[in-house]
N, CA, C and O of each residue as an XYZ file, in Angstrom:
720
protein
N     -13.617     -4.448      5.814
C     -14.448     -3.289      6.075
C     -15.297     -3.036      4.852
O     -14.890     -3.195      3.701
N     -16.172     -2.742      5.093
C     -17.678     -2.380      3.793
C     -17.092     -1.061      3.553
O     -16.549     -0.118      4.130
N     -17.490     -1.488      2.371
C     -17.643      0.245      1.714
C     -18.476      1.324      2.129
O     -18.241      2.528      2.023
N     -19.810      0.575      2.774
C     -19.955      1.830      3.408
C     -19.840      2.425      5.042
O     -20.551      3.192      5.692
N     -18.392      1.558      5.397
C     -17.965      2.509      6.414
C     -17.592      3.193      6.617
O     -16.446      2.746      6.579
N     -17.449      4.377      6.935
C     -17.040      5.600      7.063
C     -15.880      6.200      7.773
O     -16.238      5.784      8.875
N     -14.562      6.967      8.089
C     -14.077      7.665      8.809
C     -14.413      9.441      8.642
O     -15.067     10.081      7.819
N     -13.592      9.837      9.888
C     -14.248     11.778      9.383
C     -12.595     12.005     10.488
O     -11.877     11.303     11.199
N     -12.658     13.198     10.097
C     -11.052     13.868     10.546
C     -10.892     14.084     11.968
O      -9.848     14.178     12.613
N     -12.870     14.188     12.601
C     -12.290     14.259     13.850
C     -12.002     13.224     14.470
O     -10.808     13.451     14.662
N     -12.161     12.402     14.861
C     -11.308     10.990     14.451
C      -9.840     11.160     14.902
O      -9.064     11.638     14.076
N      -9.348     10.800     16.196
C      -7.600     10.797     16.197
C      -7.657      9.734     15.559
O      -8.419      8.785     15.744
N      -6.518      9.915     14.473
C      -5.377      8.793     13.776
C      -5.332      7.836     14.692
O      -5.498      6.720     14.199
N      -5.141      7.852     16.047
C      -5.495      6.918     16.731
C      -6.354      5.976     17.055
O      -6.104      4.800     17.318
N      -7.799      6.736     17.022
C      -8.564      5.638     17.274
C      -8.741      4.935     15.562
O      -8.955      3.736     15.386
N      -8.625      5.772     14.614
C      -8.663      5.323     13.103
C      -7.924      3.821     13.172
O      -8.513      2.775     12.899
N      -6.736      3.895     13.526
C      -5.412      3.172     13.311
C      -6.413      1.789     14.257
O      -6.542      0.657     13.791
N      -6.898      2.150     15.350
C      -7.076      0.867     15.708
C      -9.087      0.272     15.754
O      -9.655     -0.521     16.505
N      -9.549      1.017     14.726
C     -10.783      0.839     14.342
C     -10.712     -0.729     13.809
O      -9.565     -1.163     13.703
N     -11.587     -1.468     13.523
C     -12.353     -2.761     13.124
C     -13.636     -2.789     13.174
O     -14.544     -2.119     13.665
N     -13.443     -4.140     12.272
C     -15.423     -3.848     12.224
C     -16.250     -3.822     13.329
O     -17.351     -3.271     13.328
N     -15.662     -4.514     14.465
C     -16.352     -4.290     16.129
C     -16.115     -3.024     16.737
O     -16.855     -2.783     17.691
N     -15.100     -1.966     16.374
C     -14.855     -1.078     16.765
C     -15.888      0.337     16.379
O     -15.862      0.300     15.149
N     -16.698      1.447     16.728
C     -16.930      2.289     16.172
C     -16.502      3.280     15.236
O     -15.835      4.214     15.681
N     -16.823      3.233     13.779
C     -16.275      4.002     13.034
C     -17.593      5.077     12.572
O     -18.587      4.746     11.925
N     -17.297      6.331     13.068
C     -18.601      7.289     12.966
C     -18.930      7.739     11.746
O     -17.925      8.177     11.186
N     -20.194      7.847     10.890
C     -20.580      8.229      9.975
C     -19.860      8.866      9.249
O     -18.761      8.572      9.719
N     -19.695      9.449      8.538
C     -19.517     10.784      8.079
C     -19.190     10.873      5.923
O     -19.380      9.921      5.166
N     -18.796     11.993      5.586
C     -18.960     12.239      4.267
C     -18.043     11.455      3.346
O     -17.930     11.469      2.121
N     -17.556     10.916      4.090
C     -16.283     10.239      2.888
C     -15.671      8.851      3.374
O     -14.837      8.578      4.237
N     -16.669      7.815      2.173
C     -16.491      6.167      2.384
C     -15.083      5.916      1.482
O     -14.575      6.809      0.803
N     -14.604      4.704      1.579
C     -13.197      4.127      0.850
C     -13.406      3.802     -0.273
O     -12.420      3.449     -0.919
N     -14.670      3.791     -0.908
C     -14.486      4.219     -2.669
C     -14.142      5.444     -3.078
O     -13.348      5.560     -4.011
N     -14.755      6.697     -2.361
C     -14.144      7.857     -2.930
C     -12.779      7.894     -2.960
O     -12.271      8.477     -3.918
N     -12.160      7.470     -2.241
C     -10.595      7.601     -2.718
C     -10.278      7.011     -3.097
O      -9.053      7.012     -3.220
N     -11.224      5.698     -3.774
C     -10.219      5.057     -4.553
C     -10.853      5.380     -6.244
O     -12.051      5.514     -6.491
N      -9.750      5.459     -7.262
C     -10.023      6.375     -8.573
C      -9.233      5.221     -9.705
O      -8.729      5.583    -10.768
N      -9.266      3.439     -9.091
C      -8.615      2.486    -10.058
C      -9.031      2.704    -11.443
O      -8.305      2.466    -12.408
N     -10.445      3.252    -11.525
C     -10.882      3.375    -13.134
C     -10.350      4.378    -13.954
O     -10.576      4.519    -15.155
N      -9.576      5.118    -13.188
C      -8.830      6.277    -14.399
C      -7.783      5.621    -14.634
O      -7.444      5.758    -15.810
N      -7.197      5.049    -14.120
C      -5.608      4.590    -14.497
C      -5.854      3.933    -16.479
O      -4.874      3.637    -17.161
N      -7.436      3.838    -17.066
C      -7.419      3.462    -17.910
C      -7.660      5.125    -19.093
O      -7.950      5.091    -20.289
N      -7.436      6.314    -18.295
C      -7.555      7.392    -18.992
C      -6.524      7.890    -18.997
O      -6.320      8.852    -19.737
N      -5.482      7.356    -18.118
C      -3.996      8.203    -18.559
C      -3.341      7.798    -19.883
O      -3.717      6.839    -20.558
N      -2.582      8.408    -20.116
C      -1.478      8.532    -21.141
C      -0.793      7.119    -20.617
O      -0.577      7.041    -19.408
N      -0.439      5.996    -21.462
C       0.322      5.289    -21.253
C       1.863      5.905    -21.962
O       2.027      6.628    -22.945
N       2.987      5.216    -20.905
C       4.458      5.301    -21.244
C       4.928      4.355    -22.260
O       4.789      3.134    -22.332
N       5.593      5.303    -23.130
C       6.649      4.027    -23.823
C       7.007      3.541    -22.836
O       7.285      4.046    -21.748
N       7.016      1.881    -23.404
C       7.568      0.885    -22.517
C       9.326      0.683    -23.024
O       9.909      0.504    -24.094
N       9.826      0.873    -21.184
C      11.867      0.354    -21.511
C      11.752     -0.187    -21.456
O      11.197     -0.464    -20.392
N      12.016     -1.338    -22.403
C      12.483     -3.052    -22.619
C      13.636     -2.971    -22.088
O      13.783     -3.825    -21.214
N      14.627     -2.227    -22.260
C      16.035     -2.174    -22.136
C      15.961     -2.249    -19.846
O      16.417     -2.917    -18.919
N      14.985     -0.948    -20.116
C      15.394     -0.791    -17.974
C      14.440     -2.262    -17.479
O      15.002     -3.036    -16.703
N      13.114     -2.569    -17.922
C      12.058     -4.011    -17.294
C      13.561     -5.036    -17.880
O      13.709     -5.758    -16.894
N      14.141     -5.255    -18.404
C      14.951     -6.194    -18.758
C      15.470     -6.167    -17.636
O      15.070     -6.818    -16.670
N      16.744     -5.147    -17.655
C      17.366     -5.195    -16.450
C      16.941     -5.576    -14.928
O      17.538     -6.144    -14.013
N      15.473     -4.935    -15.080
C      14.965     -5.201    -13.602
C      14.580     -6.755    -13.256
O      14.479     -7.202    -12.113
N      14.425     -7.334    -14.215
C      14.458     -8.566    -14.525
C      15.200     -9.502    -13.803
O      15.032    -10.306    -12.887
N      16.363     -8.980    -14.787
C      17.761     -9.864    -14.407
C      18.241     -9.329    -12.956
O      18.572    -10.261    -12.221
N      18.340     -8.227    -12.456
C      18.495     -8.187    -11.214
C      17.759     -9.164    -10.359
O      18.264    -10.131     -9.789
N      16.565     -8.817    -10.338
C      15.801     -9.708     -9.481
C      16.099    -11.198     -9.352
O      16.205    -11.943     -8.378
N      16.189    -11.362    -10.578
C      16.343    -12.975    -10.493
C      17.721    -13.380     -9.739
O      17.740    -14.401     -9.052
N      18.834    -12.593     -9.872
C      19.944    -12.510     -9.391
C      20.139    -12.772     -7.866
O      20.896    -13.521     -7.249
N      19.066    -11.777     -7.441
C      18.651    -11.304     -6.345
C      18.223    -12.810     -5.648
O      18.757    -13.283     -4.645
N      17.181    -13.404     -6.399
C      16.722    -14.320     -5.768
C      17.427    -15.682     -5.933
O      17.028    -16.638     -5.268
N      18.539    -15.821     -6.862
C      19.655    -16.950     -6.792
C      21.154    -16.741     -5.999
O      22.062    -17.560     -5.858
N      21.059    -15.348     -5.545
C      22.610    -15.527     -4.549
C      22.132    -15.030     -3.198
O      22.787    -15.235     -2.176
N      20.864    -14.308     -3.211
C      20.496    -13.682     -1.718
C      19.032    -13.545     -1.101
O      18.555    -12.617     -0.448
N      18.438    -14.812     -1.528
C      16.965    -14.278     -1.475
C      16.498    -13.535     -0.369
O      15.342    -13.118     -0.442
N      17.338    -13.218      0.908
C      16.418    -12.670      2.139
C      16.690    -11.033      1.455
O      16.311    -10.130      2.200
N      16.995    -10.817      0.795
C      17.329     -9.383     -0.234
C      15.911     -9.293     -0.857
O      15.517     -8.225     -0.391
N      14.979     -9.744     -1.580
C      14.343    -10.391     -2.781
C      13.219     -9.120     -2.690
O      12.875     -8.545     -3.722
N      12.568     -8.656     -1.094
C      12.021     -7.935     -0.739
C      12.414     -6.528     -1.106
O      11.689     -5.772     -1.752
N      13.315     -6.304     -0.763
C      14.268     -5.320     -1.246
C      14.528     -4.680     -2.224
O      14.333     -3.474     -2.371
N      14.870     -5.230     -2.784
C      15.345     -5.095     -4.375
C      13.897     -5.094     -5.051
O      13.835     -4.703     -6.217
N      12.811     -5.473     -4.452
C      11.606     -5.450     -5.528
C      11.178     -3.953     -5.336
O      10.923     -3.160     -6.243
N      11.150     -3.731     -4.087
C      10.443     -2.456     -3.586
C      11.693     -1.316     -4.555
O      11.192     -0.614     -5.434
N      12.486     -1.265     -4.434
C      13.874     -0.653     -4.641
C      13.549     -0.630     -6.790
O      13.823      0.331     -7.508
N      13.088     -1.636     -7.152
C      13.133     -1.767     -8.801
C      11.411     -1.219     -8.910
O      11.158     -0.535     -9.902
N      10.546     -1.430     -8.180
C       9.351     -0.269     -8.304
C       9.740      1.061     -8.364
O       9.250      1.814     -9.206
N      10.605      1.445     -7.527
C      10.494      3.237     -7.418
C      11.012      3.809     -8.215
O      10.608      4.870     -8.692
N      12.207      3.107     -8.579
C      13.025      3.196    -10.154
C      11.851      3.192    -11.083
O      11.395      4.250    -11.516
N      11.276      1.844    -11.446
C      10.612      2.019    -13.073
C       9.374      2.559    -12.921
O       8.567      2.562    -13.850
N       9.203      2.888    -12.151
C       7.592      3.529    -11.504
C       7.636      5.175    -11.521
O       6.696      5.970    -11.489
N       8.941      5.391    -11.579
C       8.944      6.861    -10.842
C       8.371      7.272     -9.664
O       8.014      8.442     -9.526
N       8.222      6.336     -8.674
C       7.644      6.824     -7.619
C       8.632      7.790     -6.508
O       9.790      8.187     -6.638
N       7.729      7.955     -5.480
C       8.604      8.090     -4.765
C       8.862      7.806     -2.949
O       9.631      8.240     -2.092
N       7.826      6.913     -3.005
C       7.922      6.028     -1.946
C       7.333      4.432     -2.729
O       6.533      4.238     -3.644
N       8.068      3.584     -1.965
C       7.588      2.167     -2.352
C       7.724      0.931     -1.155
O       8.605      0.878     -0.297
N       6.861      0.187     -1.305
C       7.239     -0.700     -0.209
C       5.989     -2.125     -0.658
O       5.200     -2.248     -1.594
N       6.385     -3.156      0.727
C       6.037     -4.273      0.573
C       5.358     -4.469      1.909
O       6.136     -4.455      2.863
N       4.067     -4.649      2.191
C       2.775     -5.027      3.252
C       2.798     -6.074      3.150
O       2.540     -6.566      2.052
N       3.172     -7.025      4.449
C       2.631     -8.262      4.752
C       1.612     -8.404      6.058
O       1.911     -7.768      7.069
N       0.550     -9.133      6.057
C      -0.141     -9.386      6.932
C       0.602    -10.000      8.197
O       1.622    -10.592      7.843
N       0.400    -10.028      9.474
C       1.040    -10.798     10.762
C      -0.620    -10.946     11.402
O      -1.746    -10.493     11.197
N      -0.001    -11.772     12.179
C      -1.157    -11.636     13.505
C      -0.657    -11.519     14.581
O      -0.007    -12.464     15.027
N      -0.824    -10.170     15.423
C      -0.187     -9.954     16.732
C      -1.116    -10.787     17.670
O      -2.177    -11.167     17.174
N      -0.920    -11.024     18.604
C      -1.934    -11.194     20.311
C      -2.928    -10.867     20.300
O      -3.819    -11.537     20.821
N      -3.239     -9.243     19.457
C      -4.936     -9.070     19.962
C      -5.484     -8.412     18.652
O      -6.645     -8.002     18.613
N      -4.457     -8.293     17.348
C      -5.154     -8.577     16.500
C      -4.462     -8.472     14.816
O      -3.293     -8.709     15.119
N      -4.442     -8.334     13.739
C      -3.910     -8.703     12.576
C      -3.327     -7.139     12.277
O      -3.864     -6.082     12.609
N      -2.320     -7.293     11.697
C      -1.874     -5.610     10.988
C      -1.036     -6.236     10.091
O      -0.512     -7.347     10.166
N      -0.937     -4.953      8.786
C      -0.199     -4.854      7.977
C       1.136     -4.510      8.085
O       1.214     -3.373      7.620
N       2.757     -5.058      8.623
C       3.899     -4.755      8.484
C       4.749     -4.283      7.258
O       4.840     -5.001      6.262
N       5.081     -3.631      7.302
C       5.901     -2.989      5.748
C       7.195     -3.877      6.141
O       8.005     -3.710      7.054
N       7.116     -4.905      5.116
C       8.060     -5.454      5.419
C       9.572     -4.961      4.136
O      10.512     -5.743      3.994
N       9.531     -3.998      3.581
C      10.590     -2.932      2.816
C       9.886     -2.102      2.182
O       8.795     -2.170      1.616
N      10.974     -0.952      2.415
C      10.655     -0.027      2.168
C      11.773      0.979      1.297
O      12.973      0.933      1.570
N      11.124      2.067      0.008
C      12.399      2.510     -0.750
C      11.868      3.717     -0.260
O      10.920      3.870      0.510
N      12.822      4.828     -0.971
C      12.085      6.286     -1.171
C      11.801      7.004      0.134
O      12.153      6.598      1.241
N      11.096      8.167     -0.130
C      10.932      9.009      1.377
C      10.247      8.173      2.319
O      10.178      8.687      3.435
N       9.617      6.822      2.189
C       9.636      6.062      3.151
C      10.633      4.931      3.613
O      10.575      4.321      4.681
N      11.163      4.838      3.034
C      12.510      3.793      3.524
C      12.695      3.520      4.977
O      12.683      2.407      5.502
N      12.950      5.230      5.852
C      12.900      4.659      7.191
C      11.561      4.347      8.234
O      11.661      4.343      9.461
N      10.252      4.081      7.454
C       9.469      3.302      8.284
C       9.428      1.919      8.013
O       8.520      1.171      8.375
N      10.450      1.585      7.354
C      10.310     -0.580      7.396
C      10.020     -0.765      8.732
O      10.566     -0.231      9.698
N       9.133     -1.550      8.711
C       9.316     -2.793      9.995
C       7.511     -1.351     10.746
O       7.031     -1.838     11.769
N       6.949     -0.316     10.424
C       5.753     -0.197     10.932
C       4.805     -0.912     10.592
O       4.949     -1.737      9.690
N       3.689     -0.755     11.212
C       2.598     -1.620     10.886
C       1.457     -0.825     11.069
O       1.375     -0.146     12.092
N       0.082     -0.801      9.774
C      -1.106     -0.515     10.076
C      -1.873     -1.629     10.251
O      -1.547     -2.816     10.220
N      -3.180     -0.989     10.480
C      -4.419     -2.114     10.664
C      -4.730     -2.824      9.628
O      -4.846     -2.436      8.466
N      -4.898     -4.129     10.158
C      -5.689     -4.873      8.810
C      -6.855     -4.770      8.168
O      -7.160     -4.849      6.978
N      -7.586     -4.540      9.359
C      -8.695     -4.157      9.255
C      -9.616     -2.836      8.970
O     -10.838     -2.709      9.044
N      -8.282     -1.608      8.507
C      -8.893     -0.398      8.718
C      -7.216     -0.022      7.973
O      -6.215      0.344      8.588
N      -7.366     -0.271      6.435
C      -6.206      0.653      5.920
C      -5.806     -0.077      4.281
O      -5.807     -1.307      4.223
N      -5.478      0.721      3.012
C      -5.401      0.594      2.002
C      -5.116     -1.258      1.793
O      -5.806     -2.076      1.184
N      -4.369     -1.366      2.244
C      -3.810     -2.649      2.015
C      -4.984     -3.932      2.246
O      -5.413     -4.780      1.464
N      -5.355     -3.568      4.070
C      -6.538     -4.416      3.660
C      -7.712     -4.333      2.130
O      -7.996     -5.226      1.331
N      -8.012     -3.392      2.170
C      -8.774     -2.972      0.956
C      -8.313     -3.778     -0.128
O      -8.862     -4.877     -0.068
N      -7.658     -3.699     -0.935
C      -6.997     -4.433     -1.947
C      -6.922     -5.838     -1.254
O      -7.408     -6.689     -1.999
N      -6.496     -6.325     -0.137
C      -6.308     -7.646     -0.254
C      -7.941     -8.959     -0.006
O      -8.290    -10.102     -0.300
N      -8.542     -7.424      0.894
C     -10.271     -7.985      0.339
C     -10.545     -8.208     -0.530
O     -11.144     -9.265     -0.728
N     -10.224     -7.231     -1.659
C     -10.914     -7.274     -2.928
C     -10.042     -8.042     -4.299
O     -10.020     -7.977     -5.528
N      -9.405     -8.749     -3.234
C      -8.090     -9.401     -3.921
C      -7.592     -8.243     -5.871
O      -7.333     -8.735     -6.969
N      -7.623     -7.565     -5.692
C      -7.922     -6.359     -6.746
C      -6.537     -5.408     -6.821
O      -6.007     -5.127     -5.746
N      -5.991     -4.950     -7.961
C      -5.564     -3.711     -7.947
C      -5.875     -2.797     -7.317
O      -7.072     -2.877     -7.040
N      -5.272     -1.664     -6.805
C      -6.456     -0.517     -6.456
C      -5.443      0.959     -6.824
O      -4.226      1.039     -6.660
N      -6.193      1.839     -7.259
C      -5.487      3.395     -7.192
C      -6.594      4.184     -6.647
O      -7.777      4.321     -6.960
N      -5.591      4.812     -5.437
C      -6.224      5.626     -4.152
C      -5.661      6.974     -4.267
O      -4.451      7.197     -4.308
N      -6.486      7.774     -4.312
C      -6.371      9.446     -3.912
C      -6.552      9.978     -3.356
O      -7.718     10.092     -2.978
N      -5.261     10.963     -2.701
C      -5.436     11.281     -0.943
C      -6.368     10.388      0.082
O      -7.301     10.858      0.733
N      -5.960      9.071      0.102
C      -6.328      8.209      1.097
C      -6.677      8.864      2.469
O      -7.698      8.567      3.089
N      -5.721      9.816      2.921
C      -5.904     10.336      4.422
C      -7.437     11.088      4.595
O      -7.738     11.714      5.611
N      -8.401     10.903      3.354
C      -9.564     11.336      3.672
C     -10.230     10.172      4.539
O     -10.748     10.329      5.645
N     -10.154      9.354      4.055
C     -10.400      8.184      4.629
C      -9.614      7.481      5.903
O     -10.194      7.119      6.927
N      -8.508      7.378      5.718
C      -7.489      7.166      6.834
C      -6.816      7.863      7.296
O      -5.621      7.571      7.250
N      -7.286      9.335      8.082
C      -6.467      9.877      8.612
C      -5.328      9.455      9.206
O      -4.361     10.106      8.809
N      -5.083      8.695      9.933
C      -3.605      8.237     10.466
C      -2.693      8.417      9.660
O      -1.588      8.800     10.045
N      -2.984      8.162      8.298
C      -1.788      8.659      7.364
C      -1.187      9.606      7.082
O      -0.144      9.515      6.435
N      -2.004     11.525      7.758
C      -1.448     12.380      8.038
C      -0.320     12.138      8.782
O       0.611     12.821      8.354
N       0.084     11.231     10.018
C       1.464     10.586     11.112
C       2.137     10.509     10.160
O       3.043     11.320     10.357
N       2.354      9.827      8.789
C       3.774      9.766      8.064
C       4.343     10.571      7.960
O       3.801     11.648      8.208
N       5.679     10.571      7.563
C       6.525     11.236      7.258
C       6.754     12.084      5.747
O       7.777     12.764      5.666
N       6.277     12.064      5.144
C       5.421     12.780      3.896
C       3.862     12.176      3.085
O       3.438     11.021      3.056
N       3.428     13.077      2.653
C       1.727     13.081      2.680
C       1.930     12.117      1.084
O       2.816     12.122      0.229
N       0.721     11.402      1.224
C       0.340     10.953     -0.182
C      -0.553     11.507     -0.525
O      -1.542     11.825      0.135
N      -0.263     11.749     -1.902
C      -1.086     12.109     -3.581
C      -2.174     11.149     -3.559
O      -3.328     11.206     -3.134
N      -1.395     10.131     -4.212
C      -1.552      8.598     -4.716
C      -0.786      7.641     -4.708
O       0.390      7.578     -5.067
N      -1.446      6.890     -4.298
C      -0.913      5.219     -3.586
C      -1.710      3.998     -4.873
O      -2.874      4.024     -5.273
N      -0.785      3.186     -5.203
C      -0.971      2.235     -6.040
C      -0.724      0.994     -5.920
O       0.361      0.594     -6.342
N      -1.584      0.129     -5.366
C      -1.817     -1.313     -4.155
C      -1.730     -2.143     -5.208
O      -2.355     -1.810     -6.215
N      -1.028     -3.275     -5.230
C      -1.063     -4.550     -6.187
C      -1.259     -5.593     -4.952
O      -0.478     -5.457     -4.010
N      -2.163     -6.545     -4.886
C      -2.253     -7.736     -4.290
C      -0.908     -8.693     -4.142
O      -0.601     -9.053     -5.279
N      -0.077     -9.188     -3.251
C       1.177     -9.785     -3.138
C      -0.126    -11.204     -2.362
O      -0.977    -11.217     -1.472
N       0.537    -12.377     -3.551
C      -0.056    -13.542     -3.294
C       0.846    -14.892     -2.330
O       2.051    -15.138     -2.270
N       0.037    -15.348     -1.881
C       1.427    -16.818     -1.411
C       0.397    -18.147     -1.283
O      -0.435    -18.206     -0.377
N       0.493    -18.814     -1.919
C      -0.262    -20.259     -2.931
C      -1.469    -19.898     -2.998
O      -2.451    -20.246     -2.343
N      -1.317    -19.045     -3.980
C      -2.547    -18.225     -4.217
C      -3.978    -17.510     -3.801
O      -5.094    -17.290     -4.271
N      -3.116    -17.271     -2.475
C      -3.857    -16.057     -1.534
C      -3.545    -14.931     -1.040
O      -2.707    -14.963     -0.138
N      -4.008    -13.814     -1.383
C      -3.527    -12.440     -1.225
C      -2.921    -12.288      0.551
O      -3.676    -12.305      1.523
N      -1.768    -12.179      0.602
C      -1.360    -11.628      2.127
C      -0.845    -10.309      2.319
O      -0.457     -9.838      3.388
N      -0.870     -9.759      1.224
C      -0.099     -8.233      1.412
C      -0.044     -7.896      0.436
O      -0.355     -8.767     -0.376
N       0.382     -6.407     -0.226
C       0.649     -5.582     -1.293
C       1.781     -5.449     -1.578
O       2.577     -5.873     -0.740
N       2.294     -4.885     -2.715
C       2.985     -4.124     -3.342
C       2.927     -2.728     -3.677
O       2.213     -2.542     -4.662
N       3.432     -1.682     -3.197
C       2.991     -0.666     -3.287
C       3.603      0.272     -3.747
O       4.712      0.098     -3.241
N       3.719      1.715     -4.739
C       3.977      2.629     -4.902
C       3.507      3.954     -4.685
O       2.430      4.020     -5.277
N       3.802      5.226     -4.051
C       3.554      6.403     -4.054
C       3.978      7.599     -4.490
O       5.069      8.044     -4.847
N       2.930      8.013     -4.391
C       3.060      9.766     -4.956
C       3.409     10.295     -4.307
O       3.364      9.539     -3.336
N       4.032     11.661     -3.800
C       4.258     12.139     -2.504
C       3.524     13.625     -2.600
O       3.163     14.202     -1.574
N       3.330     14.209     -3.955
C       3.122     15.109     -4.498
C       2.419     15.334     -6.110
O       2.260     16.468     -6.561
């Protein structure tokens, strides 16, 4: 989707959710750069860095991926929300259904945990975004843009998209949220 396509609130989440670029998406005041704000993340306050907790998360993982890898998902999303402080986290993989591509959360930690296994559009939702722009991205109050995201089960602040690669092509994110 171009940047300068547009959603607006009147808009059911519904037809949002299943918008594409063949689909009509109506004008209006607020394109998917405004919510996205990746260039401040270079004006915050950086954290002392835990060597001691990234260690650990380390060695878990690797653990993770030498006695149980169908875990591997899991435990990554699960070691984001921890060293992140977030408070939702999860893992977007691309599928292709019958009639057309969406993003599956394939794990999930935090006040989202129990939507694993939903799916948004590929074509019309954060994840695509980032995996177009094969790019980082930090998004603020996204639901200006994607209303459908009002349907969750708690509202996002800010959402923080990392590109998830496989032989070196973006298929999904990594993600952390704000809830507040």
């Amino acid at each position: 989707m171009s940047k300068r396509e547009t959603s607006t609130a009147e808009e059911s989440p519904r037809q949002n959710a299943q918008a594409s670029g063949a689909m009509g998406v109506s004008p209006a005041s607020v394109c998917v750069d405004d919510v996205i704000i990746t260039p401040l993340l270079a004006q915050r306050e950086s954290h002392t860095p835990d060597y001691r907790a990234e260690n650990e998360a380390l060695t878990s993982l690797a653990q993770a991926m030498a006695t149980a890898p169908e875990t591997i998902f899991q435990e990554l999303v699960e070691t984001a929300l921890r060293l992140c402080g977030a408070q939702s986290a999860g893992i977007s993989i691309r599928e292709r259904t019958t009639s057309s591509s969406v993003f599956r959360w394939r794990a999930t930690a935090g006040a989202f945990a129990p939507l694993v296994g939903q799916t948004l559009p590929r074509d019309f939702s954060p994840c695509g975004v980032v995996v177009d722009r094969d790019a980082l991205q930090l998004m603020s109050s996204p639901v200006r843009y994607y209303p459908y995201i009002a349907e969750l089960s708690e509202p996002v602040h800010e959402v923080l998209l990392a590109p998830f690669h496989y032989r070196g092509v973006p298929i999904g994110t990594v993600w952390v949220v704000s809830h507040d």
